[in-house]
N, C-alpha and C positions, 0 to 999 in steps of 0.2 A: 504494500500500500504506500503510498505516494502522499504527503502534507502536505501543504504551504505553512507556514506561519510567519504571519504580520507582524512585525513591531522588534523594535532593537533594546529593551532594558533585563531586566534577571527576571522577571517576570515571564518575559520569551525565551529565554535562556532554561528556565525549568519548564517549561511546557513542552518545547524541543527536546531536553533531556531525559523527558520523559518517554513523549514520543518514540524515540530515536531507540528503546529499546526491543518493540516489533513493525517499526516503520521507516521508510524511507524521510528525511525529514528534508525540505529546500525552503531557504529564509529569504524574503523582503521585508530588508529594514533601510531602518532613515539613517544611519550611520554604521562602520563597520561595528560591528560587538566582535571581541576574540571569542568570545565563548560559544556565541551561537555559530560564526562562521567556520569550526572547529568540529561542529556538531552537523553542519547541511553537507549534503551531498550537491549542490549548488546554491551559491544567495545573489543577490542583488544588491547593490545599496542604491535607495533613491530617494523618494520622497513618498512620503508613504498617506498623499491624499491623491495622489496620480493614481487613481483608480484605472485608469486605461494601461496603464505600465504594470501593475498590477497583475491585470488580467493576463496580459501578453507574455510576463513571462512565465504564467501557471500556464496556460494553452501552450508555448512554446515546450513546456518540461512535461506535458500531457496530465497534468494535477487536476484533479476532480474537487479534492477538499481540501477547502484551507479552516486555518484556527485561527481565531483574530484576537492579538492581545491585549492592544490601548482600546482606550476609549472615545480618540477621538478619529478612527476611521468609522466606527459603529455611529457614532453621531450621525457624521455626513453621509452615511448607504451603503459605502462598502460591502456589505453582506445580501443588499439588491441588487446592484451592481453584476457583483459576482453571479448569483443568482441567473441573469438574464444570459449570460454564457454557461450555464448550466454546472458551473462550478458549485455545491454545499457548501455553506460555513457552521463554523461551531462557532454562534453569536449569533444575537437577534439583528432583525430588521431595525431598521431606523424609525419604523414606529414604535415597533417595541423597548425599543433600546432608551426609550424615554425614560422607563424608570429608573434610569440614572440623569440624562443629560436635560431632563427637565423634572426641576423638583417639582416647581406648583404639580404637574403634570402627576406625581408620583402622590404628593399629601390629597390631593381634588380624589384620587383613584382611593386613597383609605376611607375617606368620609363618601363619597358615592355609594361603595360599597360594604360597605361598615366593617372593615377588617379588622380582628385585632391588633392592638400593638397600636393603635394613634395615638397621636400627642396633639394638646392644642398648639396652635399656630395660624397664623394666617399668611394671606400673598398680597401684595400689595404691585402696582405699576403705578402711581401717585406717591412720592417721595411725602407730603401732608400727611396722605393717608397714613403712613408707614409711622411718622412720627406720634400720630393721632393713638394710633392702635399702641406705641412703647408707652406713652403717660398712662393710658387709661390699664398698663397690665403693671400691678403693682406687685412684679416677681421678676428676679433677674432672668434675661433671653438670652435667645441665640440668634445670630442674624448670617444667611447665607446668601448669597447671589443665586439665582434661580441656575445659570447652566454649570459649566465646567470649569475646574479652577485649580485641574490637578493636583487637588488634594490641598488645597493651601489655601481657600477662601472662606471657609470657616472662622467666628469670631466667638468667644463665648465672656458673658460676664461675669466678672469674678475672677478668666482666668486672660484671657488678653486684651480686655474691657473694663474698665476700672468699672463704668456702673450705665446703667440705661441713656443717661445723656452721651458717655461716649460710643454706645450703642449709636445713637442717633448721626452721631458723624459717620459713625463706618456705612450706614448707610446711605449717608447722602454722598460719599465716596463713591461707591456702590454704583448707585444710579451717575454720576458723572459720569465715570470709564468705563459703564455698562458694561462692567466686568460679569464676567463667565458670557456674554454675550447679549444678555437682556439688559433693559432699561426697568429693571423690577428686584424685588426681594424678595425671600421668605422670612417669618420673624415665627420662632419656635420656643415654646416654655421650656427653661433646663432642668432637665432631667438630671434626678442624683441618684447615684449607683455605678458599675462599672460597667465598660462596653464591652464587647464580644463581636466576634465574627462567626459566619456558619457559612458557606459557599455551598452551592450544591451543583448537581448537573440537570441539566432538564431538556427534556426533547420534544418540548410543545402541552405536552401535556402530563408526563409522568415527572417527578420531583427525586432525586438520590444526593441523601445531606451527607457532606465530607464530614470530620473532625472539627469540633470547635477551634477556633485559634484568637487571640488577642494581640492586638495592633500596640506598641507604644508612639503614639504620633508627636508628641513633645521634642523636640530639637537636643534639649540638655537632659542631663539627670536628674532625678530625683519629682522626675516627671514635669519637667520647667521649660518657656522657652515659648517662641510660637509653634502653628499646629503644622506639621512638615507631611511629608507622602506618606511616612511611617521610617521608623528609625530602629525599628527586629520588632518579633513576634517567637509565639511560641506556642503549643499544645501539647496533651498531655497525652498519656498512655490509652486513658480508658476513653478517649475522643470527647470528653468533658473538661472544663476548666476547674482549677482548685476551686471556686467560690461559685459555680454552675453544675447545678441539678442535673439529674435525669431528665426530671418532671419538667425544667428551665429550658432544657435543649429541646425536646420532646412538643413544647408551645412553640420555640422558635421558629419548628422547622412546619409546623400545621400554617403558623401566619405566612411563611415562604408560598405554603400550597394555594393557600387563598389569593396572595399576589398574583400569582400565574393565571390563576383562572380568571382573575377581573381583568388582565393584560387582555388575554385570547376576546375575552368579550367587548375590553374599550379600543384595542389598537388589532395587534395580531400573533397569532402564537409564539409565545415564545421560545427558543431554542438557545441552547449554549450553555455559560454556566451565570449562577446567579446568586451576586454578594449582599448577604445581610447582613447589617452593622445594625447591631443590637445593642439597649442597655438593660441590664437589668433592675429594676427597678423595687421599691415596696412590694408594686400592684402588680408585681411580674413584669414578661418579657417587652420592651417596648422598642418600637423601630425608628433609628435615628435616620438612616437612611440606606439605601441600594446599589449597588455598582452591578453594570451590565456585561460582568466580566470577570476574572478572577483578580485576588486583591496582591498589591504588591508591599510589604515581602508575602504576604500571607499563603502564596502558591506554591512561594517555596515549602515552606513545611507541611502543609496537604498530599504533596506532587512525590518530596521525601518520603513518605510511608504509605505511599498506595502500594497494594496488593495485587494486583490488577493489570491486564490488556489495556492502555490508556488510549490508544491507537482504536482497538474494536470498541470502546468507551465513547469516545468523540465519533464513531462510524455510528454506533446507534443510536447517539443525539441525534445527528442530521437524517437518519433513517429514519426516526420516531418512533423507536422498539427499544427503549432505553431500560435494562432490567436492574440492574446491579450494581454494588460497585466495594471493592473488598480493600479493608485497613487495616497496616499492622498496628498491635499494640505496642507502639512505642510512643515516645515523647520526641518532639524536636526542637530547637531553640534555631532561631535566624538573625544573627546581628547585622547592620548596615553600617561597613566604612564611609566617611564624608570625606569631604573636601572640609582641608578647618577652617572658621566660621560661617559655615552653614547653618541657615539658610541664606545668610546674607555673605556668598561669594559673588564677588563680582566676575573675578574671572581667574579659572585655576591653570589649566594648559601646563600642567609639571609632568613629569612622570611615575607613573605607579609602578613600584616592584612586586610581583606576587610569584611567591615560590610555591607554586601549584601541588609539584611532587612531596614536599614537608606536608602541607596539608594532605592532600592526599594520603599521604602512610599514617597522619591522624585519625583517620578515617573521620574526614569533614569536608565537606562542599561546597566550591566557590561558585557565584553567579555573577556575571558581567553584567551592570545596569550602566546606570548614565557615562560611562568612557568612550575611547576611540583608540584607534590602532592608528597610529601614523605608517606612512610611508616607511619605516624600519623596524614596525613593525613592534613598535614600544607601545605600552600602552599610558594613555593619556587622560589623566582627571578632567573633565569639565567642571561648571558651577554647581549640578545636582551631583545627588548620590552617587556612588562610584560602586559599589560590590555588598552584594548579598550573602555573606558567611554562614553555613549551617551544618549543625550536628544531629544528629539522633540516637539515641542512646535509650536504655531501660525507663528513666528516671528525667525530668526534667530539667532538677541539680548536676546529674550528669552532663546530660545536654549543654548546661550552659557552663559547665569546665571546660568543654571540650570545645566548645565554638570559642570562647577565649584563648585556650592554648591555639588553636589555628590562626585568628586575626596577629600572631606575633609575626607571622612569617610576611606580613603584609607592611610594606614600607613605601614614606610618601608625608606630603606633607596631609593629611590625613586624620581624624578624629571618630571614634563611637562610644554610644555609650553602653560601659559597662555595664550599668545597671539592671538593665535589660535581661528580664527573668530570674533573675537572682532568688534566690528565698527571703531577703530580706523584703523585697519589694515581693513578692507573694504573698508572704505574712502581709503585709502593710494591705493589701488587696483583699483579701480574707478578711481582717480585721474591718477593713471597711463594709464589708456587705454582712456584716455581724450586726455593725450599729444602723446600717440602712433598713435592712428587715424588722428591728426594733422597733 
C-alpha cells in the first residue's frame, strides 16, 4: 500500500513512522524534515496549499491515499480536492473540518444539539457587543478568535489576562488583525479542573478512542509563561490519566460520538481522526474545544504504543469499515526541544546537533518538527519548536527518566522543560482534582 502524507512537523514524522511499518510511505511537505525524508520512499518539498502540486505528485507516484497532518490544508479543501481525483484522505472535508477551524461553528453545533460537555459562552462579530457580554459576566473568561491561530490565540484570565478589562483589549486586538481570520470572537466561562486529551479515529460514522494523553501548553515551568503549540505530553499505562476515571474517559469518548453524528447531520460525515481537548470539571467531562486532526506532541505518544496495522487502520477510515484499534499497556512521556526564548524567537537559523544513535541505544525516539536540513545537510533551528523527544516504558516515572537521559545527547542553543510529567507535577495535578471535586 502506497501513502501520501501532508505536512512537515513531528506530528508527520510519527504518522509516517508509523505508517512506514506495513506501508509504502511518500511525503509533501512545506520544508525538508530529516526525519520524515529518511522515512519516504519519495517526498517533495513545496508549499503545501498548492493543492494542484499536490495532486500531481500523488497521481505521478500512483497514491490513492493520502493522511493529512496540519490543519490548515483541511481548512482550505484539501481533502475535496483530492477527492475529485479520486484520491481518499484520512481527514474530513472542509465542511466538516469546521469543528476545529471555526469555533462559533463548533459551540452553535453543542447548543443546537444539546450535547454534553457545553460551556456557556457566546460569539460575538460587534466588538460593543463583545465588550457588553464581559461587564454583564461577573466571572473571569476566556477569549479566542473564532478560526486558527496555531495553537497560540488562546487568552485566559487569571493566567495571561490580568482581569476582564484586559480581556477587553485582547479583544479589541482580536477584531483589528482579524486574527485566526475572522472579524469576531468567542468569549467562554473558565473552567476549573485539568485538561485532557482523547483523539480517536473515525470513519464517518463509527468512533475508536486512542489512550488519554495530557498537553503541557505553558512555554516555562512550573506550568508558567504564554499558551504555546504544546511543550510534551504524556499517558499512562492503563490508557487513563493519574487524576481520570474510567467513568471520566468513558463520558468523554460518548460526547466524541454525539459530535460526529451532529457533524454528519449539520455539515458532512466525518472521517479521519478527531481531537478532544477536554476539562474535567466538578460537573464532569466538559469540552474546551476540537482539532480536526491529531494533536501535536500528543501523536506522538498515541502512535508510540499502538498495537496495531496503522496503515489497514487509516485504509478502513476512508473505507468506512472502521472496527478496531489495539494499545499497548505502556506509558509514554514526549518532551519538546525549543529554540531558547521561545515563544518569543525572532529568529534562530543555528544549528542543531542530535546524536540519533545514543538515543537510539536509549531506546527513545526522536521526531523532526519545526527545522530544516540545509544544503549540507545540517540540521537547522527555526523560530518554532524544533524536536519531539519520547520514551515508553512500564511506568510513566520511567518514561520521563528516560526521555530526559535522551534530550542530553541533543545540542544547540536550545531549551525544554523539564518538568514535564514528572511526579512532582503529577502529585501537584492529583492534588488539584482532589480539591476541584470537593
Amino acid at each position: 500500500m502506497k501513502v501520501l502524507v501532508v505536512g512537515s512537523g513531528a506530528r508527520e514524522h510519527a504518522i509516517a513512522k508509523a505508517l512506514d511499518k506495513t506501508a509504502d510511505v511518500y511525503t509533501y511537505m512545506g520544508r525538508k524534515n530529516p526525519g520524515l525524508a529518511n522515512i519516504s520512499k519519495k517526498y517533495y518539498v513545496g508549499d503545501e496549499s498548492d493543492f494542484s502540486c499536490i495532486t500531481k505528485f500523488a497521481k505521478d507516484n500512483d497514491i490513492k491515499m493520502a493522511f493529512i497532518g496540519p490543519e490548515a490544508p483541511l481548512e482550505k479543501g484539501i481533502v475535496d480536492e483530492l477527492a475529485k481525483e479520486g484520491i481518499c484522505s484520512v481527514g474530513p472535508t472542509k465542511a466538516a473540518a469546521q469543528i476545529e477551524t471555526n469555533k462559533a461553528f463548533m459551540r452553535k453545533l453543542f447548543e443546537d444539539y444539546d450535547i454534553a460537555g457545553s460551556i456557556k459562552y457566546g460569539t460575538f462579530y460587534d466588538m460593543d457587543e463583545a465588550f457588553e457580554f464581559i461587564d454583564s459576566f461577573d466571572e473571569p473568561v476566556v477569549v479566542k478568535p473564532i478560526g486558527l491561530t496555531g495553537g497560540k490565540g488562546v487568552k485566559i484570565v487569571g493566567d495571561q489576562l490580568i482581569d476582564n478589562e484586559e480581556a477587553k483589549e485582547y479583544v479589541k486586538e482580536i477584531f483589528e488583525q482579524k486574527m485566526g481570520g475572522f472579524e469576531g470572537v468567542v468569549i467562554e466561562e473558565l473552567l476549573v479542573g485539568e485538561e485532557y486529551t482523547i483523539q480517536a479515529f473515525v470513519d464517518g460514522e463509527h468512533l475508536v478512542a486512542m489512550p488519554a494523553a495530557q498537553d503541557h501548553p505553558h512555554a516555562f515551568e512550573g506550568n508558567k509563561g504564554p499558551i504555546t503549540g504544546g511543550m510534551g505530553s504524556y499517558s499512562d499505562t492503563n490508557h487513563l490519566l493519574p487524576f481520570l476515571s474510567q467513568e471520566e474517559y468513558d463520558a468523554s469518548v460518548e460526547i466524541m460520538k454525539e459530535t460526529i453524528d451532529a457533524i454528519a447531520k449539520e455539515a458532512e460525515p466525518y472521517k479521519g481522526i478527531l481531537y478532544g481537548q477536554f476539562m474535567i470539571t466538578k460537573d464532569g467531562p466538559k469540552v474546551i474545544e476540537y482539532n480536526a486532526r491529531f494533536g501535536d506532541p500528543e501523536s506522538m505518544n498515541v502512535l508510540a504504543v499502538i498495537d496495531d496495522d496503522f496503515a489497514k487502520i487509516s485504509k478502513q477510515i476512508v473505507c468506512g469499515n472502521l472496527e478496531e484499534a489495539k494499545f499497548e499497556n505502556k506509558a509514554s512521556v514526549c518532551k519538546y526541544v525549543v529554540p531558547n526564548n521561545y515563544p518569543n524567537t525572532e529568529a534562530a537559523d543555528t544549528i542543531l546537533k542530535v546524536d540519533e544513535e545514543k538515543i537510539k541505544d536509549l531506546d527513545a525516539q526522536v521526531y523532526y518538527a519545526a527545522v530544516y536540513q540545509d544544503e549540507n545537510d545540517d540540521v537547522r533551528l527555526t523560530s518554532s519548536r524544533a524536536l519531539g523527544v519520547l520514551a515508553v516504558r512500564d511506568t510513566i516515572e520511567e518514561a520521563e527518566i528516560a526521555c530526559e537521559e535522551a534530550i542530553k545527547y541533543i545540542e544547540g542553543d536550545i531549551y525544554h522543560r523539564s518538568d514535564v510529567a514528572t511526579k512532582e507535577l503529577l502529585n501537584e495535578k492529583i492534588k488539584h482534582m482532589e480539591e476541584v471535586r470537593k
